[in-house]
N, C-alpha and C positions, 0 to 999 in steps of 0.2 A: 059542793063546789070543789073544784081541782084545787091539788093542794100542790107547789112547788116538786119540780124533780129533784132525783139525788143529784147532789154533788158528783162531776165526770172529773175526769183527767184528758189532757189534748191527744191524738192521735198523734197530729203534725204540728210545729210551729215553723218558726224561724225569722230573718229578718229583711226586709226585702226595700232593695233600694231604690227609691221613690225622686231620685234626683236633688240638686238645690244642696249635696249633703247632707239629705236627709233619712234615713232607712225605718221604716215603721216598723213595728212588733206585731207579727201575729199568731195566732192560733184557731183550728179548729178540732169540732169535738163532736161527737155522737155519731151518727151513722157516714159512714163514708159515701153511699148507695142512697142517703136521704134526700131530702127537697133541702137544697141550697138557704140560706139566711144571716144576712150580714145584720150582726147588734155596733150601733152607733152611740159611743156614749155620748154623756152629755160634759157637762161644763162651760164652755167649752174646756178642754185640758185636763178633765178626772181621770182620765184612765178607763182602761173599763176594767167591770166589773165579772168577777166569778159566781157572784147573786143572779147575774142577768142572765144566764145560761140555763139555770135552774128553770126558768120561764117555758123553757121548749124540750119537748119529748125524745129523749138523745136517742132512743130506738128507731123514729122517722124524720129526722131532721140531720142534715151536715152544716151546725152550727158554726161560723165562723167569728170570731172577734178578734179586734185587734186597737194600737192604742195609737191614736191620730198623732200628727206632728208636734214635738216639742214635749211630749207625755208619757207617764207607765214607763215603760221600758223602750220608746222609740227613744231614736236617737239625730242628734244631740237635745237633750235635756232643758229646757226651761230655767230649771232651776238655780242652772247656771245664767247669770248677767252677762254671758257674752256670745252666748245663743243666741242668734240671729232670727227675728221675728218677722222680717221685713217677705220671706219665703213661709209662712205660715198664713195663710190664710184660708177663706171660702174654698176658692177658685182651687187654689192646693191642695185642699183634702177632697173635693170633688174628685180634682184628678188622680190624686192616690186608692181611693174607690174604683177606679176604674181598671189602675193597675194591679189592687187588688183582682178585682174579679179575675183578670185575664189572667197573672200569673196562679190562679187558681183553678185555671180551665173550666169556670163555670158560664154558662150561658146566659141566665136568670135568676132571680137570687129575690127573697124575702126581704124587703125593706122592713127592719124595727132600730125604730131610737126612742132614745128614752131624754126629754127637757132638751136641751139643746140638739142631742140626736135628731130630734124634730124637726127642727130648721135644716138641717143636713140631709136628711132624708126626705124632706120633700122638695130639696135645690136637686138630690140627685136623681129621685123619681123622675121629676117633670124635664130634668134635662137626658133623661136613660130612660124613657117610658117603655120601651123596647127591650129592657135590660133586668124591668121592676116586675116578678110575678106576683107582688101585694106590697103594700104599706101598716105596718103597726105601729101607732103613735102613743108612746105613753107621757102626759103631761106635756100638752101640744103649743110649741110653740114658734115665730113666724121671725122675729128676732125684729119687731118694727121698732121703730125711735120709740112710739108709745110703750110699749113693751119692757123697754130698757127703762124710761124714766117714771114708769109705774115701780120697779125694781129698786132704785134707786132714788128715791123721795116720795109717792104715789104711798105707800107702805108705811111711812115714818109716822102717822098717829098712831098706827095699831102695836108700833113697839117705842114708845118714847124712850126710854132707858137706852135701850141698843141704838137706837136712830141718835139720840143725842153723843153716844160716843163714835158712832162711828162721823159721822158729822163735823164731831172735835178732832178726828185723825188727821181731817184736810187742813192746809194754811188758811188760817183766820180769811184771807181774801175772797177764798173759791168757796167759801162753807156757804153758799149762797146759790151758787151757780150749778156748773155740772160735774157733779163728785165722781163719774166716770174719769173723766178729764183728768180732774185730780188726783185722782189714784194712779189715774197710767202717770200721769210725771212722778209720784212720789216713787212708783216702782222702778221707776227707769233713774231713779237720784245714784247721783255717786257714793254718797255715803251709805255703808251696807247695813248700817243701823236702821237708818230710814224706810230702807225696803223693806226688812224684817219686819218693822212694826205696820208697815202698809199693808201686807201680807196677812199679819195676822187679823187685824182689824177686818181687814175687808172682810173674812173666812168667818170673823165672831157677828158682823149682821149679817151673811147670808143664812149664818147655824139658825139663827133667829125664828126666819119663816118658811124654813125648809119642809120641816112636819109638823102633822099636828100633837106631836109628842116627841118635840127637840129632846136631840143626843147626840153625841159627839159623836163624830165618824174618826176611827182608829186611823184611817189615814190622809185625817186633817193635824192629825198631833204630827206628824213628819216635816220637819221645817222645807224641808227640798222639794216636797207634794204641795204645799203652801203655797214657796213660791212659784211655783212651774204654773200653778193651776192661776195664779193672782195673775200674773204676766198676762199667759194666754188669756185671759176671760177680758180683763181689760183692754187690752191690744184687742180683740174680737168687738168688744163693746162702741168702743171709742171711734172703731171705723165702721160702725151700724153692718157688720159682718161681711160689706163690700158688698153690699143690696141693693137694689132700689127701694127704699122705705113702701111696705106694704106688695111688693111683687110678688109672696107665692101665696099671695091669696088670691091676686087676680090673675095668677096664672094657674090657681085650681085644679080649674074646669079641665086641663090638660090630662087630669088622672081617672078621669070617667071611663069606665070600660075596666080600671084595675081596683082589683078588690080590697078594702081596708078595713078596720075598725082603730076608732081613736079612743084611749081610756084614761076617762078625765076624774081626780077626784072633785066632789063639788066643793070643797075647802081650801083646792089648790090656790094658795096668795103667790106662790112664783112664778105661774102659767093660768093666768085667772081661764076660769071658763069660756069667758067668751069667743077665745080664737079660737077654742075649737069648736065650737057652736057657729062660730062665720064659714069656718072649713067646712064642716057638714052640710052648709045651704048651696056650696060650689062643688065640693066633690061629691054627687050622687051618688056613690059608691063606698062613700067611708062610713063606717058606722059609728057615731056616736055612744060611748057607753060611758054614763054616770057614775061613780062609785061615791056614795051617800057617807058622810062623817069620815072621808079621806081629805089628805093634802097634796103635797106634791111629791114624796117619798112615796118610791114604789113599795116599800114596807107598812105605810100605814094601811089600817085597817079594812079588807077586802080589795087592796088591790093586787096582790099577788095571785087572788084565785080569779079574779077578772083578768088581769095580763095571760096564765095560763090559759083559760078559758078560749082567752081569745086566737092565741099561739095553734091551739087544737083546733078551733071551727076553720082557723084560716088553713093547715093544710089539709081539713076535708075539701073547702072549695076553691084550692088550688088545683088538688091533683097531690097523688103519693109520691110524687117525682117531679120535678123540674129538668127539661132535658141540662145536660151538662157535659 
């Protein structure tokens, strides 16, 4: 199996202003002369990643990534409480995607995300079908209500210890109700203590059922990645990501004719299997692949050489080039 590319450096970056006061951070990297491909992290509000890069072959690809609103090195920062979240949304990163592309003079572009990448990438497929030469979904997911409160209570037998503290983080009255809810008020508290431990909490159960061989992500230890990432996820959560509960499944069927494959571990507890097993019955075209005793970290076992894998057969049946 394909084993991860080297580690590149950017050709280009810079930072490009997005409106609302907001300016996004990007970079791209491998071939200038490649096939186009936007990486969409996930969190929402992680940043992305220089692991994700690795994924695609920088000799035929003009790999581009960059770090959505509020995140990584966009600006203004999350992490700050007086960041304005009320301009951070769906609709908003949709259209910074778009202004991407253009201020990148690309025509069509490879859609890949990765967990919440997912949801973004297939609002921006089906709304850019014109725009999308493929979709790569890694740990697929649709951002339904069910979704979220699978996340958030659905999970709590399989880790009692974690569920029982994070549980205990809410005010005694909401530890019943929706712990989304509750963390977005705890974040948004005037007292900066409170945030901090909302922040941290929330980041110690999701460490929880992230992989199937939890470990610390070196930039979950940064208080300011914490909060930026806590903000965003919850502020995203709490208003069901500005969706209609269950839309880009029934709007699918809209990506038929573009080529995909989805790469699901089958132990994934943050992106159960099943949405992307409902996506495969609507998109004709995407291909379902399993990866056996994987989770939802793209590092657990066998899915880094299935994401390659996949990265590769897709710009055989793309085409060596996407015009641009």
């Amino acid at each position: 199996m394909p084993q991860l590319y080297p580690h590149i450096e950017p050709y280009d970056s810079g930072m490009l202003d997005v409106g609302d006061g907001n300016s996004i951070y990007w970079a791209t990297y491998g071939n200038p002369d490649g096939m186009p491909a936007v990486i969409l992290h996930g969190g929402p509000g992680s940043g992305h990643s220089t692991r994700s890069l690795r994924f695609f072959n920088p000799a035929t690809y003009r790999i581009n990534a960059f770090d959505q609103r509020g995140c990584g090195q966009s600006t203004p920062h999350a992490g700050d409480p007086a960041t304005d979240l009320s301009v951070n949304t769906t609709a908003h990163l949709l259209g910074d995607l778009e202004c991407l592309r253009q201020y990148l003079g690309i025509d069509r572009w490879l859609v890949f995300g990765i967990s919440w990448g997912c949801t973004l990438g297939l609002a921006y497929a089906i709304q850019n079908r014109d725009r999308t030469a493929g979709v790569i979904l890694v740990g697929a997911t649709t951002t339904r209500r069910s979704e979220i409160d699978w996340l958030y209570r659905g999970l709590a037998p399989l880790f009692p210890e974690q569920w029982a503290r994070f549980r205990g983080g809410a005010p005694e009255r909401e530890r019943d109700g929706d712990l989304v809810a509750a963390y977005y008020r705890l974040l948004r508290n005037a007292d900066p203590d409170i945030r901090v431990k909302a922040a941290q909490d929330w980041h110690d159960w999701e460490a929880a059922s992230i992989s199937i061989d939890p470990k610390p992500s070196a930039k979950w230890a940064d208080p300011s990645y914490r909060m930026a990432r806590a903000r965003i996820v919850t502020h995203y959560f709490h208003h069901n990501a500005w969706l209609e509960d269950g839309i880009l499944l029934r709007q699918a069927h809209i990506l038929n004719g573009i080529p995909g494959a989805m790469i699901q571990g089958r132990l994934d507890l943050e992106a159960p299997l099943v949405t992307a097993w409902e996506l495969s019955k609507v998109w004709n075209d995407g291909e379902l692949i399993i990866v056996n005793n994987a989770g939802h970290s793209p590092e657990d076992s066998g899915m880094s050489e299935a994401i390659v894998a996949a990265t590769d057969r897709m710009h055989d049946r793309v085409g060596a080039r996407s015009p641009a």
